[in-house]
C-alpha positions as CSV (number, residue, x, y, z in Angstrom):
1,X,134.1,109.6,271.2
2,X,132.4,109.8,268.1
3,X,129.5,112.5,267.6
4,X,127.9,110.2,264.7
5,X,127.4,106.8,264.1
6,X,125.6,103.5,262.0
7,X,124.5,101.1,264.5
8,X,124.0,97.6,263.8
9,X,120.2,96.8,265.1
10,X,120.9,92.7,264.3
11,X,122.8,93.0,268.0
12,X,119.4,94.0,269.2
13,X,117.6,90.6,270.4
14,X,114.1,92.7,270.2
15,X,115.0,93.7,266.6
16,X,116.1,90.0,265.5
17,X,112.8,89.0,266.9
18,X,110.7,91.4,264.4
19,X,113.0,90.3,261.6
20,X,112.1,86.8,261.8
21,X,107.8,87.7,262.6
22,X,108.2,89.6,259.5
23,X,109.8,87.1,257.6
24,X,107.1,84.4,258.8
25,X,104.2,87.1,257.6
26,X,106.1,87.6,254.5
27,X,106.4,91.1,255.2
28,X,109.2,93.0,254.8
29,X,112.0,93.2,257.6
30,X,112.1,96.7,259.7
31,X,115.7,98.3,258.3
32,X,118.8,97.0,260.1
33,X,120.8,100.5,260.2
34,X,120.2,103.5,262.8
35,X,122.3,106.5,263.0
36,X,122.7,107.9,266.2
37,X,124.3,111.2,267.4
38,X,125.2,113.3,270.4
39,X,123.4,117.0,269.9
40,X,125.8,119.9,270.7
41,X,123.8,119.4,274.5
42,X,125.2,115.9,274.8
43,X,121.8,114.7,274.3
44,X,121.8,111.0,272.1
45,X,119.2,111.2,269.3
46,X,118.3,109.5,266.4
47,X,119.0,111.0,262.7
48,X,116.7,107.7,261.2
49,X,116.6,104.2,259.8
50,X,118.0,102.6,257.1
51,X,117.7,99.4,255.2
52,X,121.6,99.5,253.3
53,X,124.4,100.5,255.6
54,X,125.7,103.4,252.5
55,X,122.4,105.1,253.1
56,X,123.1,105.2,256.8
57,X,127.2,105.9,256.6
58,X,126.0,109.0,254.3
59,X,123.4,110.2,257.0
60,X,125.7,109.7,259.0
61,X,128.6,111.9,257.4
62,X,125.7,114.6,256.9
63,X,125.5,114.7,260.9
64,X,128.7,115.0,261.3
65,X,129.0,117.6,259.2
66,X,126.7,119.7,260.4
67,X,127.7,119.7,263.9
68,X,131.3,120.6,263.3
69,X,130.2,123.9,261.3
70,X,127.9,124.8,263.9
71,X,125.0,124.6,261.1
72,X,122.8,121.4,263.0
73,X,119.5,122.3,263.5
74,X,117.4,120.0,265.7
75,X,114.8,118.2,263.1
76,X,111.7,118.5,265.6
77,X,112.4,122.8,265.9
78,X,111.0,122.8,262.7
79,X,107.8,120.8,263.3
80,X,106.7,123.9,266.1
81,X,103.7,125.4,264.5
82,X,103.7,129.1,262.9
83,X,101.5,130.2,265.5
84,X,103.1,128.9,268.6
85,X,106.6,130.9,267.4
86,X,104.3,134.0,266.8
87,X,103.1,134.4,270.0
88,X,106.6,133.6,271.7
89,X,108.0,136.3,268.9
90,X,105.5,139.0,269.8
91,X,105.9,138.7,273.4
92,X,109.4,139.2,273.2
93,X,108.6,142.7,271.6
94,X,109.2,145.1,274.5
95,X,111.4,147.1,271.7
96,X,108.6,148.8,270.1
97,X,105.9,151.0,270.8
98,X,102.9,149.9,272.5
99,X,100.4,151.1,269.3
100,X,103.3,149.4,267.2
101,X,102.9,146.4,269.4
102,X,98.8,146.1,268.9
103,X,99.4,146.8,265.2
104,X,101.2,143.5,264.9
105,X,98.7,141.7,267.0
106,X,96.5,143.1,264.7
107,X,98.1,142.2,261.6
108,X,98.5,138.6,263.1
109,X,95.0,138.1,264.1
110,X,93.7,139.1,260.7
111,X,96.0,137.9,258.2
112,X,99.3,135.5,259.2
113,X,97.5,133.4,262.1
114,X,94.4,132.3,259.5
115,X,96.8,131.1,256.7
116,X,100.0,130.4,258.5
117,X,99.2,129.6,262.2
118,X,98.7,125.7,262.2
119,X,101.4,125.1,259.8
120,X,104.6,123.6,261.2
121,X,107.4,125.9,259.9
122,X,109.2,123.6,258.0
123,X,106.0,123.4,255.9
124,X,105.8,126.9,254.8
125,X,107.4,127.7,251.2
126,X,108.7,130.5,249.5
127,X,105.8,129.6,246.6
128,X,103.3,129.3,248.9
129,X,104.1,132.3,250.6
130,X,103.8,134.4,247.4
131,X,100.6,133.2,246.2
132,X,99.5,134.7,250.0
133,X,100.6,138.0,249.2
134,X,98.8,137.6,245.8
135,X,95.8,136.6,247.2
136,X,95.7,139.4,250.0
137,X,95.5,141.8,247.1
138,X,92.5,140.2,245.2
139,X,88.7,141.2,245.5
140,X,86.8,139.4,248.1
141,X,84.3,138.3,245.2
142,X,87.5,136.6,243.5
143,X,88.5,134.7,247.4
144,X,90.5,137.8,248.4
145,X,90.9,139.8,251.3
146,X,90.9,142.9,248.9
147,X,94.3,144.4,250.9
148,X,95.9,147.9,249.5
149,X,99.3,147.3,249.0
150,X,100.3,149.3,252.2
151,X,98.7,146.6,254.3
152,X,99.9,143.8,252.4
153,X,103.2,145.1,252.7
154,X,102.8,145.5,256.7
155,X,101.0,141.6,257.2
156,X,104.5,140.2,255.0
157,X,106.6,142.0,256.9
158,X,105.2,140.6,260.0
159,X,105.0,137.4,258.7
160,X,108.2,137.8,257.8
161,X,110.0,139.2,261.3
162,X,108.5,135.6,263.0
163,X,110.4,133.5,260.5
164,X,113.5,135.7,260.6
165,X,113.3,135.0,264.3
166,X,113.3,131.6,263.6
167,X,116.6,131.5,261.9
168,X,119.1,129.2,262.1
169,X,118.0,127.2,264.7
170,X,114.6,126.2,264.0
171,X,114.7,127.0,260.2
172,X,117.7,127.3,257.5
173,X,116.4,130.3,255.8
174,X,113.7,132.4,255.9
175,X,110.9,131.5,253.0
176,X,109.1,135.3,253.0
177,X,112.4,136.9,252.0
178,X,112.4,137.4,248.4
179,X,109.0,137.0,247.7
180,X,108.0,140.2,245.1
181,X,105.5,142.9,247.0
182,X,103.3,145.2,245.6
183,X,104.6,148.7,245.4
184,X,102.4,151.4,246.2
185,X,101.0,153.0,243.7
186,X,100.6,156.7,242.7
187,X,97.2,156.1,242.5
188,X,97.0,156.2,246.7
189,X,98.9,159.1,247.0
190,X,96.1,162.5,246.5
191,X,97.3,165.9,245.6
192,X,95.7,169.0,246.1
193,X,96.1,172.3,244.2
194,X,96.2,175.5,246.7
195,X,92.3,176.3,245.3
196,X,91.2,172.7,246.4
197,X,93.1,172.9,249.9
198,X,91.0,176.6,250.5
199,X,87.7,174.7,249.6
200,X,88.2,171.8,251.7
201,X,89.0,174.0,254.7
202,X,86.5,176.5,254.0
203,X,83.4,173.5,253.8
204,X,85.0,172.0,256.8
205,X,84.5,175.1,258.7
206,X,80.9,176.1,258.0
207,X,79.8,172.6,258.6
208,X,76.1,172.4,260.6
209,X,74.3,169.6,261.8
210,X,71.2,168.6,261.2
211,X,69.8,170.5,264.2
212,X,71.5,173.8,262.3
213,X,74.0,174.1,264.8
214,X,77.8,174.2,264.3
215,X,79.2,171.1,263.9
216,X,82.0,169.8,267.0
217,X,85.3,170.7,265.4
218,X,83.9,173.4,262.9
219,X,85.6,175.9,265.2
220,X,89.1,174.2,264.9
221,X,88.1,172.0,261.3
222,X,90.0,175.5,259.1
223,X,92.8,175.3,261.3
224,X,93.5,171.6,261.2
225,X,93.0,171.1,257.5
226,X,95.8,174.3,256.1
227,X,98.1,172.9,259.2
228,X,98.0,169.1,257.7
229,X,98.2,170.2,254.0
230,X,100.7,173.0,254.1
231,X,103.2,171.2,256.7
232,X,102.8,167.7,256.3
233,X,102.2,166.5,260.1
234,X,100.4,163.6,260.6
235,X,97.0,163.4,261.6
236,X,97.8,161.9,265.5
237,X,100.7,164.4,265.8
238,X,98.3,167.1,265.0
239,X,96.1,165.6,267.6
240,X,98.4,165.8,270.2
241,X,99.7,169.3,269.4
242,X,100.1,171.4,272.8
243,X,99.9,174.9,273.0
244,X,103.5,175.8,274.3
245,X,104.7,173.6,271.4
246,X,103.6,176.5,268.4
247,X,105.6,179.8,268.7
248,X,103.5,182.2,266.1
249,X,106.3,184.7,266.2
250,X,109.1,182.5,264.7
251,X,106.7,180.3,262.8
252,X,107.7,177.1,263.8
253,X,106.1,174.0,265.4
254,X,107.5,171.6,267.6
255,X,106.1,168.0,267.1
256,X,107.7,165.9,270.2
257,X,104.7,163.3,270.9
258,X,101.6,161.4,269.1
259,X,98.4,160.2,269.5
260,X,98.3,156.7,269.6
261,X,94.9,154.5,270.4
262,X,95.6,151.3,272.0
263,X,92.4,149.1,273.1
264,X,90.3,151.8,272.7
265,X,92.1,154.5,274.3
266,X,94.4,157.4,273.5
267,X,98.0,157.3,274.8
268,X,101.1,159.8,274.4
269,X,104.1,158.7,272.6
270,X,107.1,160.1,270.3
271,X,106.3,160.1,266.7
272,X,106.6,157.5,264.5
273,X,110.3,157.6,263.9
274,X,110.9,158.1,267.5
275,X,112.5,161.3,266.9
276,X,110.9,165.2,267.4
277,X,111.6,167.4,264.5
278,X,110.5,171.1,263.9
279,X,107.9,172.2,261.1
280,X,108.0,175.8,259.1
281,X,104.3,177.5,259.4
282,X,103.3,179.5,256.6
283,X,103.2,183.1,257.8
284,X,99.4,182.9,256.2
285,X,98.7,180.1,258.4
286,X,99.4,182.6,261.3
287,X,96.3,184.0,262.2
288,X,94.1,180.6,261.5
289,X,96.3,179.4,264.7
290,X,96.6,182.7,266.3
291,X,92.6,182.1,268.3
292,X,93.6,178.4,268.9
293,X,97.1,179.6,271.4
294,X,96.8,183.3,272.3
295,X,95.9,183.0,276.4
296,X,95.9,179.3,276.3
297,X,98.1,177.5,278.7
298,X,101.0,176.0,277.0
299,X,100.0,171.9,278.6
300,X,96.7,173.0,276.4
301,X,95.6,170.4,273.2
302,X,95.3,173.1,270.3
303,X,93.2,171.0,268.4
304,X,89.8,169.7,270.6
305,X,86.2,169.2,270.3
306,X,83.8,172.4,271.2
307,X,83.1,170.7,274.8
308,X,87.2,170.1,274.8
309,X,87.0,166.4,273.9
310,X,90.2,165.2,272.4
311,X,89.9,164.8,268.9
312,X,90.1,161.0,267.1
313,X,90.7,160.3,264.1
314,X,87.6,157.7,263.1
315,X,85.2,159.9,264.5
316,X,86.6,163.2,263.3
317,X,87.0,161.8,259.7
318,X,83.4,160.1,259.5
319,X,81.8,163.2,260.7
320,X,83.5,166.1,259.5
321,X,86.0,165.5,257.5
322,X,84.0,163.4,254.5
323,X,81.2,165.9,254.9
324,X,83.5,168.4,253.9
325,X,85.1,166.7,251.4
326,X,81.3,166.2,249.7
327,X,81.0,169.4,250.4
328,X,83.8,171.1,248.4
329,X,83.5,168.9,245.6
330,X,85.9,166.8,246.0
331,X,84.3,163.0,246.3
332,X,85.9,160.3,244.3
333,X,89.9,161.0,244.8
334,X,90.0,159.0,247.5
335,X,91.1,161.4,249.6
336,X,92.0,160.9,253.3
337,X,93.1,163.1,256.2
338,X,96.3,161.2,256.4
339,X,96.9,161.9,252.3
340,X,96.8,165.9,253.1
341,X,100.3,164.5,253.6
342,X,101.2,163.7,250.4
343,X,99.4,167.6,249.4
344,X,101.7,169.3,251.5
345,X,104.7,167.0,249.9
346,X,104.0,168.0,246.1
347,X,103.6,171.8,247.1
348,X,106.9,172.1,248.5
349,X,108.3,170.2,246.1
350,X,106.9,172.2,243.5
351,X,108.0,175.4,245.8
352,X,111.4,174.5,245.1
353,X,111.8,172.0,248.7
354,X,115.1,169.5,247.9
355,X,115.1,166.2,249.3
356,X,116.5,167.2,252.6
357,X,113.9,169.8,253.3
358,X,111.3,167.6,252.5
359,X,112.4,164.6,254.4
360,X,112.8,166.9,257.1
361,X,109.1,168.7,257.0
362,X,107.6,165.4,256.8
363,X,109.5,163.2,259.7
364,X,110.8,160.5,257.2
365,X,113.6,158.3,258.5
366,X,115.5,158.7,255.7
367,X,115.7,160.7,252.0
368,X,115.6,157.0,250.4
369,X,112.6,156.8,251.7
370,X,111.2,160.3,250.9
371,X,112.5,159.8,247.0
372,X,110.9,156.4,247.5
373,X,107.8,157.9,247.9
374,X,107.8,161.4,245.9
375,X,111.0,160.9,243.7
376,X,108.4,161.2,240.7
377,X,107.5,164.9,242.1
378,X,111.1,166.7,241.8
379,X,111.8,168.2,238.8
380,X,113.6,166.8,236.0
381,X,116.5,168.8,235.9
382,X,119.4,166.8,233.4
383,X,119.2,169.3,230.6
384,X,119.9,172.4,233.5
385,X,122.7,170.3,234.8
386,X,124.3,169.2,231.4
387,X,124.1,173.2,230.1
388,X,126.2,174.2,233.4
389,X,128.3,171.6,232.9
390,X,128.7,172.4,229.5
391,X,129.3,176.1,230.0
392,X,132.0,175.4,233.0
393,X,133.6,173.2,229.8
394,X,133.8,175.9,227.1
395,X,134.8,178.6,229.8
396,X,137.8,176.2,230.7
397,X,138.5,175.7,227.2
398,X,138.8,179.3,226.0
């Protein structure tokens, strides 16, 4: 039995009755050809309509071709909206983190679901796509959604996991693959000098209120700051550092869960690689954390409030941490408690840190990603590597 065929509507009395009402209307005739089809269920269905039988014998060979390479798609999967797939996408998420999971809800909500969500997905193009991206980036006085390029990045990407989902049997292709993102720029990344690190964690320390009392976290703020800038943890990692996770006597931190807040509250999970990894302490950075563990139990968050309240981020940066940076004269670098980050990256690679060591410090998946990000950092070192390689030559050659 055939899997494609033209069918002959004149046999049809219905049809041959609009042909001649058409006729007497002067109007013209519905087409005579239909090509018809068995899906790869068995289900009969209609590929369209056609007034000369070649138009209809070429549809038809299309069909036919497509089934037998296993590349059909059915026509009405692509007419499912954006938004429908997105929801059906996310739910099927159980891979991921919970905070990873609310981040793409996030991301959704605010930025794929306005532009993309009503749109059937054969309706979304690559062009159209791109002049999104461009126009997450762009001022909100110029129709914008003023977007770093971090965040742009993240709403693509999310944008473009649905569609990817959607391939091949909804869509042929994915549209959002291809389309040029913005890179981050070394403008976002902050880096202190050792003086500027000492003045931020000194302010942060003798912070008062307005009452002239200490501020919540002055007791801990010295602490926190040197511990983000000289070993690169992140700020919810740092947040969810236990007591019986720091041994002072062989300088070393073990960072095996994170801080995550997920509808408003704080939940426990592995960091954001999904893998625990150990951090050098600088042996100065000793007796700063010394007060924080000694007769502590080890279950113990180092890092809390003076009533003991666990520490989060929003709050702690709004009411500390930009104080402080006013404070030791530091306003207008943009800096950030996550960018104490990039602070502790420069100095060690300025210490003499390779690749490795850095990628390691730091918790990055991968070195690509590490030279992605601080490749411009290392030192150039061609002309050392050329003079050894020169000097190996002559020695041979003597």
């Amino acid at each position: 039995m055939a899997r494609a065929w033209v069918y002959d509507r004149t046999k049809d009395k219905k049809y041959c009755e609009a042909v001649k009402k058409a006729k007497a209307a002067k109007r013209t005739p519905p087409a005579r050809w239909i090509v018809r089809y068995y899906d790869p269920a068995g289900k009969q269905k209609s590929a369209g309509t056609f007034s000369k039988k070649p138009q209809a014998e070429k549809r038809q060979s299309e069909i036919e071709a497509s089934l037998n390479e296993g590349t059909y798609r059915d026509p009405s999967e692509g007419k499912a909206t954006l938004g429908n797939l997105a929801e059906k996408w996310l739910s099927t998420r159980t891979d991921i983190r919970r905070s990873t999971w609310w981040k793409y809800r996030s991301l959704l909500d605010n930025h794929v679901l306005p532009r993309w969500g009503e749109l059937p997905l054969t309706a979304i193009q690559t062009e159209d796509v791109a002049v999104w991206v461009a126009e997450l980036q762009k001022p909100r006085d110029e129709g914008g959604t003023n977007l770093g390029a971090s965040q742009t990045r993240r709403a693509h990407g999310v944008l473009s996991m649905v569609l990817d989902w959607c391939v091949p049997r909804r869509i042929a292709v994915n549209p959002a693959k291809g389309v040029p993102l913005p890179k981050s720029s070394e403008v976002e990344h902050v880096y202190l000098d050792y003086g500027q690190v000492e003045a931020l964690a000194s302010a942060a320390s003798s912070l008062r209120t307005k009452y002239d009392q200490a501020s919540a976290s002055a007791h801990i703020n010295r602490a926190l700051i040197l511990l983000l800038a000289y070993t690169g943890m992140r700020w919810n990692e740092a947040a969810a550092l236990r007591v019986g996770k720091v041994d002072l006597v062989g300088r070393r931190i073990r960072i095996v869960t994170a801080f995550a807040e997920v509808e408003g509250r704080l939940i426990e999970q592995p960091p954001k690689t999904g893998k625990s990894r150990t951090v050098p302490v600088p042996p100065s950075l000793v007796a700063e954390l010394k007060p924080l563990i000694e007769g502590r139990p080890d279950d113990a968050l180092v890092f809390t409030s003076k009533r003991g309240a666990t520490l989060r981020l929003r709050n702690w940066r709004r009411r500390e941490f930009n104080q402080a940076v006013t404070d030791a004269g530091l306003d207008g670098m943009g800096l950030t408690p996550h960018k104490l980050r990039h602070t502790a990256a420069s100095l060690a690679i300025a210490a003499g840190a390779d690749v490795k060591v850095v990628q390691t410090m730091l918790g990055h998946a991968t070195a690509t990603m590490t030279l992605d990000r601080y490749g411009h950092l290392f030192p150039d070192r061609l002309d050392e590597v050329a003079d050894a390689m020169d000097a190996a030559r002559i020695k041979a050659a003597a």
